[in-house]
C-alpha positions as CSV (number, residue, x, y, z in Angstrom):
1,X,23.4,-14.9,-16.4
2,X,20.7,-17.5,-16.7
3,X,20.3,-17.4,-13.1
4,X,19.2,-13.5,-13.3
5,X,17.2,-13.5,-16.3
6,X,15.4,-16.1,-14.5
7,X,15.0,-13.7,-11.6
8,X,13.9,-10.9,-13.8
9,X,10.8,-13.2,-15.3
10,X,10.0,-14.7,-12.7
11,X,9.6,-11.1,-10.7
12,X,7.7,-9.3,-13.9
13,X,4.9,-12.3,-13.5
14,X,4.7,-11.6,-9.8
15,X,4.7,-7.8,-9.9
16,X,2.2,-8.2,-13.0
17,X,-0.4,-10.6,-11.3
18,X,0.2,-8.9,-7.8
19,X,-0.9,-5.5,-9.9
20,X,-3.8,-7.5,-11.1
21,X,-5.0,-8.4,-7.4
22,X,-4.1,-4.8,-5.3
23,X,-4.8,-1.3,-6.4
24,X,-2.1,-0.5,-4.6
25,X,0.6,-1.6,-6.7
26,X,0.7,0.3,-9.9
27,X,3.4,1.9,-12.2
28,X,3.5,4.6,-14.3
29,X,3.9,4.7,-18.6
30,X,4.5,1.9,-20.8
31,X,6.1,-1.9,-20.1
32,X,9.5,-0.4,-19.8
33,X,8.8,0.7,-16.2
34,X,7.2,-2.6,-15.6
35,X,10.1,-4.3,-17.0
36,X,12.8,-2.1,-14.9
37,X,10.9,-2.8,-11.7
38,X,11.0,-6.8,-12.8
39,X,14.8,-5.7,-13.5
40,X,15.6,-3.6,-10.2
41,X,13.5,-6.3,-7.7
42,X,15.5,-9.4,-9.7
43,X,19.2,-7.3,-8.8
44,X,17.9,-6.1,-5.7
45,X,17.4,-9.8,-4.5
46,X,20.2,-11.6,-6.1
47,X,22.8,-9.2,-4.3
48,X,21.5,-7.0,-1.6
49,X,18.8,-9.1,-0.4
50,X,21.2,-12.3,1.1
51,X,23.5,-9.4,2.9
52,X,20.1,-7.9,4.9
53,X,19.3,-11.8,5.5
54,X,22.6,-12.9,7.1
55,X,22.5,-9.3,8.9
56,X,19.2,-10.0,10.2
57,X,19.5,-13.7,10.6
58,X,19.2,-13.5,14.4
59,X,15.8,-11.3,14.1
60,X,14.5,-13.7,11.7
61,X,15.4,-16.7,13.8
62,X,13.7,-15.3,17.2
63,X,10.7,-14.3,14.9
64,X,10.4,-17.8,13.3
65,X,10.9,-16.4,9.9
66,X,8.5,-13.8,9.7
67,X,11.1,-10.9,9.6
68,X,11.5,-11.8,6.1
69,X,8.2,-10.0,5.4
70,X,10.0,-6.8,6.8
71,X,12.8,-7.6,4.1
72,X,10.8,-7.6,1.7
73,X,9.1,-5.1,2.0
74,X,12.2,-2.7,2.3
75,X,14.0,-4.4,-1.0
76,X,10.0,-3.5,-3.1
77,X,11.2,-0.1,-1.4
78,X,14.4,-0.1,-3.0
79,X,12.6,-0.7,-6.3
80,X,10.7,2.2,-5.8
81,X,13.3,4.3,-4.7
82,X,15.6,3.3,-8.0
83,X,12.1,3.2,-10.3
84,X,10.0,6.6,-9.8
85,X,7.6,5.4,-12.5
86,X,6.9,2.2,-10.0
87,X,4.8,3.4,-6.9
88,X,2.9,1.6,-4.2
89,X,0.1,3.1,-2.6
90,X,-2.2,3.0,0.5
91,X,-5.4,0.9,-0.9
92,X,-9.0,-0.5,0.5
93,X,-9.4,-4.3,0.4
94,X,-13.2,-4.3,-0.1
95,X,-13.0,-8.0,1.6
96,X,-14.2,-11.6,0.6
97,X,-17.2,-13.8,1.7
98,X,-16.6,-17.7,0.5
99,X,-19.3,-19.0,2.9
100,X,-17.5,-20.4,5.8
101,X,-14.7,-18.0,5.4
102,X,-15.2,-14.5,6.1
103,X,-12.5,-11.7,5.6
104,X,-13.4,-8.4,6.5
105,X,-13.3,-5.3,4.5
106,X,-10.2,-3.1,5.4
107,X,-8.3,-0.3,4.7
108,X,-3.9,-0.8,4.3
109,X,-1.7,1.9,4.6
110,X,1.7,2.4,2.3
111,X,3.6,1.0,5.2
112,X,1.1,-2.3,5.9
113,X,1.0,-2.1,1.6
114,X,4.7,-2.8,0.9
115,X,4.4,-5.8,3.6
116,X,1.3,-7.2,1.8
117,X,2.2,-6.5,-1.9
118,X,5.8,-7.8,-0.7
119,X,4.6,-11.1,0.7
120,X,2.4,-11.8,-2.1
121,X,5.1,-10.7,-5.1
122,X,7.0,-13.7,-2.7
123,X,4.5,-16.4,-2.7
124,X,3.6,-16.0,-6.2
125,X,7.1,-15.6,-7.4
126,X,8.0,-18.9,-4.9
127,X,5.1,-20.6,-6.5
128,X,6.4,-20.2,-10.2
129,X,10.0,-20.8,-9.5
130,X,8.8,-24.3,-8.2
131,X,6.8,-24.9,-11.4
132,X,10.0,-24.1,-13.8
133,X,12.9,-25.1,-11.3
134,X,14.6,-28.2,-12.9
135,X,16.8,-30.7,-11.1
């Protein structure tokens, strides 16, 4: 049970700060749909998500892991399928200009969006479960 709650949090502060960064991640009302999306991502994960990767673990062998983006972005579908208040959209990245790195301006579509709001929900949601995870 710890295990899921832990799953839950840990995917509210990644949907939450992913919100923060792309317009294209938004949701509807109050926290509650913010925490059912935290709640459906967290059970989507913890039980359909390791059945698509051992499905798919050829795929993602021959692509060198990148077909997990593709998972992803099909389990934030679930959520959006099983949360109507939680939406992702098509949105414009106006781009970023650090000096010697240059990204362009461009626009994503709502397929390209659920691969880039997937993969970054992921690395921020990797990123805090290494800061709590105890030994």
């Amino acid at each position: 049970m710890k295990f899921l709650i832990r799953h839950v949090l840990v995917n509210l502060l990644g949907i939450y700060l992913t919100s923060l960064v792309v317009t294209g991640l938004s949701w509807r009302g109050d926290l509650k749909a913010l925490l059912l999306a935290a709640a459906a991502l967290g059970l989507i994960n913890v039980t359909v998500r390791p059945v698509v990767k051992l499905i798919t673990l050829p795929l993602n062998i021959a692509t060198l892991g990148l077909f997990t983006l593709v998972i992803n972005a099909l389990m934030l579908y679930l959520v959006t399928i099983l949360v109507p208040a939680f939406t992702v959209t098509d949105f414009y990245f106006s781009g970023l200009n650090l000096g010697l790195i240059i990204i362009p301006s461009l626009s994503v579509a709502r397929l390209w969006s659920f691969v880039v709001i997937a993969g970054i929900i992921s690395v921020i949601s990797t990123f805090v479960n290494w800061l709590v995870h105890k030994d």
